[in-house]
N, C-alpha and C positions, 0 to 999 in steps of 0.2 A: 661696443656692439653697435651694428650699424642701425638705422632707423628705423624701418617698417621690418625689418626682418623677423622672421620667430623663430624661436629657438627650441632643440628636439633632442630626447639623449635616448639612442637605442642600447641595449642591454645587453651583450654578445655572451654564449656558452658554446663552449666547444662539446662536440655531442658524444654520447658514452664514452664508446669505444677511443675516441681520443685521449681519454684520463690516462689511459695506459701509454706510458713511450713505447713501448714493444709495438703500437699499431700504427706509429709514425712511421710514413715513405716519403722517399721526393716527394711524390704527389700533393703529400699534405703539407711539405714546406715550401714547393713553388707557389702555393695558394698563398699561405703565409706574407711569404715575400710579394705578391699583388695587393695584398690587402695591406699590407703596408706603407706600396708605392702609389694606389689607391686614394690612401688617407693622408700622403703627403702632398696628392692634386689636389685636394679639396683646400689643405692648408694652404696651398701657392694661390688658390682659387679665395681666399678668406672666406669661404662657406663652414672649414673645422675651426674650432673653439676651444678643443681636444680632446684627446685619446689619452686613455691606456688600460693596464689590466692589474689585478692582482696578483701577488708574487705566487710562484710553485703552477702546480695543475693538479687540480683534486676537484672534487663533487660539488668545491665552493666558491672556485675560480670562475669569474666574471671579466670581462670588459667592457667599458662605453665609450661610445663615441659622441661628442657633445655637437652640434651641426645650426648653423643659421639656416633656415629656409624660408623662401616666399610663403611655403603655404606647407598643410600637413603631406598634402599628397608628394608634393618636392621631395621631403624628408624620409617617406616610405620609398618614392622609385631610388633616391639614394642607398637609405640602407640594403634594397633588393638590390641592388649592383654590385653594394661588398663581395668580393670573390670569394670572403670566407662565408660567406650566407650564401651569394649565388652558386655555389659548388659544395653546399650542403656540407662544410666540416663545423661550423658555428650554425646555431639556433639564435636569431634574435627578436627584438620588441622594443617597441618604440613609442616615447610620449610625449606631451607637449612636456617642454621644458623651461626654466627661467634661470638664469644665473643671477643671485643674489647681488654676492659680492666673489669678487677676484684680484688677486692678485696681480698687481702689475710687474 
């Protein structure tokens, strides 16, 4: 981890009406695919530390995204530019965060 950086894990839910597949369209998996390609700038960028999500989709599926940033405010305009938060199919929340330990 780099120097002065800090470190943030926001907490993604995809919202109701997404538990069901029956209420997936393009729509919701072009967003998908942004916030995908999204999260793989930020890795090109070394700003992500990483992602991912829980298996299935049900009422208990979560994902995080783990993020370096200068400051907290960095790490909120980021998570508010996820296209699955900025286009309202994910609900998220964000904290300071610290990585223990990691795997190399």
């Amino acid at each position: 981890m780099s120097g002065d950086k800090k470190q943030f894990i926001y907490v993604l839910r995809l919202i109701p009406a997404l538990l069901n597949d029956s209420n997936w369209t393009k729509r919701e998996e072009d967003i998908v695919d942004r916030h995908f390609s999204r999260l793989q700038k930020l890795l090109n960028e070394g700003k992500l530390i990483l992602a991912g999500k829980t298996a299935g989709i049900d009422e208990k599926t979560f994902g995080i995204v783990i993020l370096e940033a200068d400051s907290y405010e960095e790490a909120l305009e980021l998570m508010r530019i996820d296209p699955a938060v900025a286009e309202g199919i994910m609900t998220a929340e964000l904290y300071p965060y610290h990585v223990a330990l990691m795997r190399r």
